[in-house]
C-alpha positions in Angstrom: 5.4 53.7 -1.5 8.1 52.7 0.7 6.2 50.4 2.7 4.6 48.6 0.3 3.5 45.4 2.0 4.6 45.8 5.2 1.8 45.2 8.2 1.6 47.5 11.4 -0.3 47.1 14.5 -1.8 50.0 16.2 -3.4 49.6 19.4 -6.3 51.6 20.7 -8.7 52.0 23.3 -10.6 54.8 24.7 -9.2 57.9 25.6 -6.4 57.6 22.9 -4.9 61.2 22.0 -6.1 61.5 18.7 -3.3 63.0 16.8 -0.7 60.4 18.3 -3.1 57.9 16.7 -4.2 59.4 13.3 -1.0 60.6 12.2 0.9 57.9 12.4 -1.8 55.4 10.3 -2.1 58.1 8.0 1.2 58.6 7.2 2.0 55.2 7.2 -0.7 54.4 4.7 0.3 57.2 2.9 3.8 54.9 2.4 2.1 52.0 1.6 1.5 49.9 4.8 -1.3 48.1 5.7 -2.2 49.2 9.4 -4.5 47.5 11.2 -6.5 48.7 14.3 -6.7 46.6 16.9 -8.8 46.8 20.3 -9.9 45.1 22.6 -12.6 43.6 20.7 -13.0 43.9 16.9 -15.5 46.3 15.0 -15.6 48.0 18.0 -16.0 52.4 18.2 -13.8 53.6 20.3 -13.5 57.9 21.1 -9.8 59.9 21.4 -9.7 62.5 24.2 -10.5 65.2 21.8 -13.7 62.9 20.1 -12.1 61.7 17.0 -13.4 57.8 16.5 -11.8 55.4 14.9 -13.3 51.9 14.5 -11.0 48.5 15.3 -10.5 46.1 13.1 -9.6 42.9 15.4 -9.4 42.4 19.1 -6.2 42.0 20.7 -7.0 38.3 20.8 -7.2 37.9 17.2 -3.6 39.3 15.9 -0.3 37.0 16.4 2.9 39.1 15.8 4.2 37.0 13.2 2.0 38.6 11.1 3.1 41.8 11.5 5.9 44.0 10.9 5.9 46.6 13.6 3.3 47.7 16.4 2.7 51.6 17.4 1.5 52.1 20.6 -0.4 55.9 20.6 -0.5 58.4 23.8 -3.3 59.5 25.9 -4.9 58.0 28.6 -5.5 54.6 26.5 -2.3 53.0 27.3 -3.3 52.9 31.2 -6.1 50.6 29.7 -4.6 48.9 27.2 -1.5 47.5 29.3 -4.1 45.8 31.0 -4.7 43.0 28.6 -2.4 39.9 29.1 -2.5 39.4 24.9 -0.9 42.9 24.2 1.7 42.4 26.6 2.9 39.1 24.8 2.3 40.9 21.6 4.4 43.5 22.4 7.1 41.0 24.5 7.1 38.5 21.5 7.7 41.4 18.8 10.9 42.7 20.8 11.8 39.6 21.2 11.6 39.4 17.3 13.4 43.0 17.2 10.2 44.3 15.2 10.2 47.9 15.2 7.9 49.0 18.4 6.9 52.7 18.1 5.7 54.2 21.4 4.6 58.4 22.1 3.7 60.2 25.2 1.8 57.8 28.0 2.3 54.7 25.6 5.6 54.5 27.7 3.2 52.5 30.2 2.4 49.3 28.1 6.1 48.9 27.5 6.8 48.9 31.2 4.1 46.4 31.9 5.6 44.3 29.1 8.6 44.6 30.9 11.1 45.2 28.0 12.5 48.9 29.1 15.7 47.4 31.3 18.5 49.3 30.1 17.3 50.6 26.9 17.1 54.6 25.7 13.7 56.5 25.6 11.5 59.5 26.0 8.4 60.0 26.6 6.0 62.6 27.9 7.9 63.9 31.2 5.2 63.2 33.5 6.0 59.1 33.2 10.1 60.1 33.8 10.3 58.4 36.7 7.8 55.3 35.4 10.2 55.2 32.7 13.5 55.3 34.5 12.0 53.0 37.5 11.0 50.0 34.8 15.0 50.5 34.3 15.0 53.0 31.0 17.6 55.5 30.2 15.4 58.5 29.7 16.1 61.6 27.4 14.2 64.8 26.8 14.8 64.7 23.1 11.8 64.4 20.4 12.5 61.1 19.4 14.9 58.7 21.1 15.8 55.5 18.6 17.5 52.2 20.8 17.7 49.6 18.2 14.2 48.6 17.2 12.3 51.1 20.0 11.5 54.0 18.6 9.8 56.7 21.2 8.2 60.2 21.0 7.4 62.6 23.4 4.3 64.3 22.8 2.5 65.5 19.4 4.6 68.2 18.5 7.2 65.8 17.7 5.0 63.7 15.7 7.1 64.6 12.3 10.5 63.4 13.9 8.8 60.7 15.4 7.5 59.2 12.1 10.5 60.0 9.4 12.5 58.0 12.3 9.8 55.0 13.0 9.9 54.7 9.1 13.4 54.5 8.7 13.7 51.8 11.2 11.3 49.9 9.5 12.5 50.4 6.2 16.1 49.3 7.4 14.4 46.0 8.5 14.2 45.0 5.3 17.7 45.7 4.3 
């Protein structure tokens, strides 16, 4: 249980690509972290692209990144929705500013850019936000995972495994 204790964000909303969302709270839990769902409003159903639900278990409003560790931000066609909400964007701007680990795979790219913390920092993502990525002012790699400090970033689910062992090594070196 290497993350014994340790409290991560995921962010959901409709349309999330279900294995970019699962896997990563599963394995997480698996290593002993509490992750929390959060939506945009709490006990709320939401449905991944392929139809796996998950349930939330706050709204955006209710979270303050000092309580957490980390954040993962999952693929699909959520974060398009997602980076719509003023409270995840300070979320996300307050915990880089805080250098907790932010995990981000495929489309989740997006919220990062409209948090507007991607100048000059080393990613991936799925190739069809490339230019997205490189136009908020990323260095952009076509490489599974892609590590720049406390960013960690994923392509697509494929890479899921590389993705993970690295997003829990940068969260385990946190405590170091």
């Amino acid at each position: 249980m290497r993350l014994k204790g340790k409290k991560i964000i995921s962010l959901v909303d409709h349309e999330f690509e279900d294995l970019e969302l699962w896997y990563p709270v599963l394995r997480l839990r698996e290593e002993g972290a509490i992750v929390d769902i959060v939506g945009d409003q709490a006990n709320k159903k939401y449905i991944g692209k392929y139809g796996v639900s998950v349930e939330s278990d706050f709204a955006y409003e209710d979270v303050k990144s000092e309580d957490y560790d980390a954040i993962l931000v999952p693929g699909g066609w959520a974060p398009d929705k997602i980076r719509r909400f003023s409270s995840v964007l300070s979320i996300i701007q307050e915990m880089n500013d805080a250098e907790k680990p932010i995990g981000q795979i495929c489309h989740a790219g997006w919220v990062l850019i409209s948090a507007k913390i991607l100048t000059g920092k080393k990613v991936t993502s799925t190739p069809g936000i490339k230019d997205d990525m490189e136009n908020a002012g990323a260095i952009w790699y076509d490489e599974p995972v892609v590590t720049d400090g406390h960013l960690v970033s994923s392509r697509r689910p494929p890479d899921l495994p590389d993705y993970l062992r690295e997003f829990i090594r940068v969260l385990e070196d946190k405590n170091e």
